[in-house]
C-alpha positions in Angstrom: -7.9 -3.6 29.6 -4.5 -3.0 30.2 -1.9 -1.2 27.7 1.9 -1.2 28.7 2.8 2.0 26.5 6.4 2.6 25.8 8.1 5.5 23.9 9.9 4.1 21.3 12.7 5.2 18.7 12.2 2.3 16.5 11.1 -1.0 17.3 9.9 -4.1 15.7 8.1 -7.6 16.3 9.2 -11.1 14.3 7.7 -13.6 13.8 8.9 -17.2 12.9 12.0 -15.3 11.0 9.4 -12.8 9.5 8.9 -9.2 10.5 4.9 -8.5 10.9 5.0 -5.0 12.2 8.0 -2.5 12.4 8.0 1.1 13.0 10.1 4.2 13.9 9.2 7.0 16.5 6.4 6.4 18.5 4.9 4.0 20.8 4.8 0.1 21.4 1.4 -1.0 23.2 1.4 -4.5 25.2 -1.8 -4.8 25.4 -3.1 -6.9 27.5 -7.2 -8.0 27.9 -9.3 -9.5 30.8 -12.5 -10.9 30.9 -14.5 -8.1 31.9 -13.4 -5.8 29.2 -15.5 -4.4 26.2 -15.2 -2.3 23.6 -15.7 0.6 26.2 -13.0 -0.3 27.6 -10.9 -0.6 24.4 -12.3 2.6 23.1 -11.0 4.5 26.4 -7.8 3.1 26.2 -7.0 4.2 22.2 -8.3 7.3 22.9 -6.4 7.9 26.4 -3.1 6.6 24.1 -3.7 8.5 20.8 -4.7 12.0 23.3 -1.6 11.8 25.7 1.0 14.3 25.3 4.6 12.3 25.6 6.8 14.0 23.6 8.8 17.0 24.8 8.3 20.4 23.4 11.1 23.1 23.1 11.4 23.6 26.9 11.9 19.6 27.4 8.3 19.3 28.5 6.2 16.8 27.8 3.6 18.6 26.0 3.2 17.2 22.6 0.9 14.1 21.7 2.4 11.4 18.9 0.4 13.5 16.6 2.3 16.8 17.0 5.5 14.7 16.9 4.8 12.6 14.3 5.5 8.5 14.9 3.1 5.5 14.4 1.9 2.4 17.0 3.3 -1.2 17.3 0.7 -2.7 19.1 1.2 -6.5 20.3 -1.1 -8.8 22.0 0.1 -10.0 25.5 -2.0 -12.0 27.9 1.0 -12.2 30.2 -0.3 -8.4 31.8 -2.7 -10.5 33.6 -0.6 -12.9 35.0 -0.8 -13.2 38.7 1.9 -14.3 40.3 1.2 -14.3 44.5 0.9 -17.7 45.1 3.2 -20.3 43.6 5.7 -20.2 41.6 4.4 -20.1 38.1 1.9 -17.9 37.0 -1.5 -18.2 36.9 -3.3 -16.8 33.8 -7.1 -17.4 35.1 -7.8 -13.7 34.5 -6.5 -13.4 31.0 -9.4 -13.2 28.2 -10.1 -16.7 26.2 -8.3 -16.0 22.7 -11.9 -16.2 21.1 -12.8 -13.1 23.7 -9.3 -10.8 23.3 -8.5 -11.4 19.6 -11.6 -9.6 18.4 -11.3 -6.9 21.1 -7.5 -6.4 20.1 -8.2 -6.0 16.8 -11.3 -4.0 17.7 -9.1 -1.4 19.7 -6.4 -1.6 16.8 -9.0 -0.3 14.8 -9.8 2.8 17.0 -6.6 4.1 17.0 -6.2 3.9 13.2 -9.9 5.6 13.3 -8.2 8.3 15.7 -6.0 9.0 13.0 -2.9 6.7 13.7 -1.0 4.4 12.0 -1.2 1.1 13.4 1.2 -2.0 12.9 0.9 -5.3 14.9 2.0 -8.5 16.1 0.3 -11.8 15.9 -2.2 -12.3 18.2 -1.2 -15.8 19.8 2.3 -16.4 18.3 5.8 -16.4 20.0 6.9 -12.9 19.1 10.5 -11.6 19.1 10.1 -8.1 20.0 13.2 -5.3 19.5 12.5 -2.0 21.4 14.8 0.9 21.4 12.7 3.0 24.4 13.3 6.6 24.0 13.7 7.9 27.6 12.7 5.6 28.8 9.2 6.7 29.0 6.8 3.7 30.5 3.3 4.3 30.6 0.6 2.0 32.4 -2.9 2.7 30.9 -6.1 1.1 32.5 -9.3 1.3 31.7 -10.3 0.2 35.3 
């Protein structure tokens, strides 16, 4: 599994002219799901996400988590994280997860972090999303759970 985390003022996803998920301060996850991956996998990641300490204290350090801080997730589905692009020039999407394999485990890891104590909004798993991002920072985290 692989989460693209950013730090986010506010940010939201659309949908076909409909907003499905919006939030404030705190985080948007691309998360992004290969064939290997389990719900190991998607349990290390929300707990590596809802544990890390991103937010600056009063010395400007990054010492508080989004709990201390206060903000909620945006998390969206994106098989595009496992897009190889070496050869050729298109992608090639070969290790992505099936949809019937990464919905359930997106949803699944969506559920951990609200189980962590988070407040979770999301995209559509599948759909053409309009995402709108203002990154705080910018702070760009990769998390694996490889």
């Amino acid at each position: 599994m692989r989460v693209i985390l950013q730090r986010s003022k506010e940010a939201s996803v659309t949908v076909e002219g409909s907003i499905t998920g919006v939030i404030n301060s705190g985080y948007v996850l691309l998360v992004g799901i290969t064939h290997e991956d389990t719900e190991k996998d998607a349990d290390y990641c929300a707990r590596k996400i809802a544990q890390i300490r991103l937010f600056e204290d009063e010395e400007g350090k990054m010492n508080r988590s989004i709990f201390d801080n206060g903000g909620d997730i945006l998390s969206i589905s994106q098989f595009t994280l496992y897009g190889d692009i070496r050869k050729g020039r298109r992608p090639s999407f070969i290790e992505a997860a099936r949809p019937e394999q990464a919905e359930p485990l997106w949803n699944y890891f969506n559920e951990v972090l609200r189980n962590e104590g988070l407040k979770v909004k999301e995209g559509v798993f599948g759909a053409m999303m309009d995402v709108q991002l203002v990154n705080d920072g910018p702070v760009t985290m990769i998390v694996e759970s490889k």
